[in-house]
C-alpha positions in Angstrom: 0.0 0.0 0.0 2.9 2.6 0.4 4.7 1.7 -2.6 1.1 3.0 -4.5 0.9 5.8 -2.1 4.3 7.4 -3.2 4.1 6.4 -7.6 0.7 9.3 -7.3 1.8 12.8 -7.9 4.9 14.7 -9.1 7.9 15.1 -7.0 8.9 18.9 -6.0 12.3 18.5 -8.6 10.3 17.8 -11.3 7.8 20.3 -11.3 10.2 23.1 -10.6 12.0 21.7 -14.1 8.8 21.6 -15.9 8.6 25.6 -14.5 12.1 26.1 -15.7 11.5 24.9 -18.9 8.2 27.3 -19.0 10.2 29.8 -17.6 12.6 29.7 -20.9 10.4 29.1 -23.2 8.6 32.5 -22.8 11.6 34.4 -22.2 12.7 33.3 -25.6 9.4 33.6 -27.2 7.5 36.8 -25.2 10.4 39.3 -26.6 9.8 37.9 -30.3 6.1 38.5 -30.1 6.3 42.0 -28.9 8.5 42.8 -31.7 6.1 40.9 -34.3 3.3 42.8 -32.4 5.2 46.6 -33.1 5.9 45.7 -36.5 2.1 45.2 -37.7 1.8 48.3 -36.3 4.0 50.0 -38.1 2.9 48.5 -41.5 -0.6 48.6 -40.5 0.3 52.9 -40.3 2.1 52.5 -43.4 -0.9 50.6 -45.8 -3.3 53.2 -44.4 -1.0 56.3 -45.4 -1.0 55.1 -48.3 -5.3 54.5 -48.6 -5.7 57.9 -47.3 -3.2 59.8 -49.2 -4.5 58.1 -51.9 -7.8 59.3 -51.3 -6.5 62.8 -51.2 -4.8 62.9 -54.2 -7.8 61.7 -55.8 -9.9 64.6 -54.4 -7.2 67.2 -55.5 -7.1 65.6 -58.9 -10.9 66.4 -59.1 -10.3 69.8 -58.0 -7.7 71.1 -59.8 -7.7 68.7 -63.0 -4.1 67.3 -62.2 -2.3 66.0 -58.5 0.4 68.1 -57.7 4.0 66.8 -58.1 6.1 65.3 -55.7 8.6 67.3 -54.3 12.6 66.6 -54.7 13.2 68.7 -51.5 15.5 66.8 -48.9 13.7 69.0 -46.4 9.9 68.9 -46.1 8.2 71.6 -43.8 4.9 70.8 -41.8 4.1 74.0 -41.5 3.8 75.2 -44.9 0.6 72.7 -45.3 -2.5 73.9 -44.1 -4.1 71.7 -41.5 -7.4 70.1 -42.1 -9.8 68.4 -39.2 -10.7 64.9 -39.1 -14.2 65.9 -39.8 -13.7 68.1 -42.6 -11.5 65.3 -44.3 -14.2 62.8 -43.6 -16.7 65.1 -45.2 -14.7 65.8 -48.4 -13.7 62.2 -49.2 -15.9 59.8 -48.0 -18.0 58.2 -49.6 -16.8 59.4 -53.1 -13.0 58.6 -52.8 -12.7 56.1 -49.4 -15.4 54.4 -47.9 -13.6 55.2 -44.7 -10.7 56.9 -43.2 -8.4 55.8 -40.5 -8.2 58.3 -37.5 -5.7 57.0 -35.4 -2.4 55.5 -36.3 -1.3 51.5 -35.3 -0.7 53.3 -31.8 -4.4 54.7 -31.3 -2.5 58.3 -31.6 -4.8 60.7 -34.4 -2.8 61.3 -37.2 -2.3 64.6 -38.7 -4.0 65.8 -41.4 -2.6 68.3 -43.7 -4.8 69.4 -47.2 -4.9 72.7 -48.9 -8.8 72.7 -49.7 -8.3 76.8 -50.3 -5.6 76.2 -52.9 -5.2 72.6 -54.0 -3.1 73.4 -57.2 -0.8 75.1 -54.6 3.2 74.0 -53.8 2.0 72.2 -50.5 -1.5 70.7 -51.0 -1.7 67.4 -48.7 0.3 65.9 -45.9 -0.3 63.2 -43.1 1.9 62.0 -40.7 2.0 59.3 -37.7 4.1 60.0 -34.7 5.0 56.7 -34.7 4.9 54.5 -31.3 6.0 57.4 -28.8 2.6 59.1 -30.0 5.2 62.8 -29.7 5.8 63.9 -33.0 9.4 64.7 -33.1 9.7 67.6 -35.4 8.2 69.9 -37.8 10.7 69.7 -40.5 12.1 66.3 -42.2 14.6 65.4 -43.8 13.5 62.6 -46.6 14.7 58.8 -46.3 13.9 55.7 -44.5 14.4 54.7 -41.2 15.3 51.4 -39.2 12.2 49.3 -39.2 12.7 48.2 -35.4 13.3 52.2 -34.5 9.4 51.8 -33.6 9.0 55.6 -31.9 10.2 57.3 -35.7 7.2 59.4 -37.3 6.0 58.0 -40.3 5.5 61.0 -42.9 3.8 60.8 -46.4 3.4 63.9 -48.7 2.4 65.0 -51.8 1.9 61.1 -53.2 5.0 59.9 -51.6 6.8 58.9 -48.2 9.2 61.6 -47.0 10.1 59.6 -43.5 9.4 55.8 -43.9 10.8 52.2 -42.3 12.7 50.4 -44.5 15.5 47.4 -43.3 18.5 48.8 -43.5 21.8 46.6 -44.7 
């Protein structure tokens, strides 16, 4: 009867290995997921950028019979665009040029709006940005080119029908 008494049950060893073993497993994985977590983020930011700028160059292409052209500046300026609320955006676009249009970035920050309804044939008729995961936005003038995709906190900037400050893996 005591030799069936002591085969029932786990001994304390082996279920602090089986915790150890748990214990390494996540530290390995947990890390990995967070990463893979900020990343669709960032490209979920990215692929709506692009809808929504789309959207907007569609609208200025309506207005003023042609989209403006991109710049070739290094240095783009936020505050040579005319801001533009959520709202009125909503209002212009939807439903004719987007069925809807994201408010908040991958980070539930609002993005920034930027469309020259007054003067859309104008040098600096649409903008948006993200300020990326740090929700601050770290400046009012860019320089153009990419940025580390794992440098998470970066804004994400798209004028004029093209990225000014995107992520992009760098060699």
């Amino acid at each position: 009867m005591s030799r069936r008494l002591r085969e029932q049950g786990f001994t304390l060893i082996e279920l602090l290995i089986v915790v150890a073993i748990i214990g390494l497993l996540a530290a390995m994985l947990i890390p990995n997921m967070l990463d893979a977590l900020q990343k669709s983020k960032q490209k979920r930011t990215v692929a709506e950028c692009r809808l929504a700028g789309g959207a907007m160059m569609s609208w200025i292409t309506d207005q003023a019979s042609a989209a403006a052209a991109g710049s070739t500046a290094s240095d783009v300026d936020v505050t040579q665009y005319p801001s533009i609320t959520y709202s009125a955006l909503t209002s212009l676009l939807i439903p004719t040029y987007v069925q809807a249009l994201p408010q908040s970035d991958g980070w539930h920050t609002d993005y920034d709006y930027h469309l020259d309804t007054a003067n859309p044939k104008g040098l600096h008729p649409l903008l948006m940005r993200s300020a990326g995961r740090d929700k601050v936005f770290s400046a009012t003038t860019y320089t153009t080119g990419a940025f580390d995709v794992t440098d998470y906190d970066q804004d994400i900037v798209w004028i004029n029908g093209f990225f000014v400050r995107w992520p992009q893996k760098l060699s």
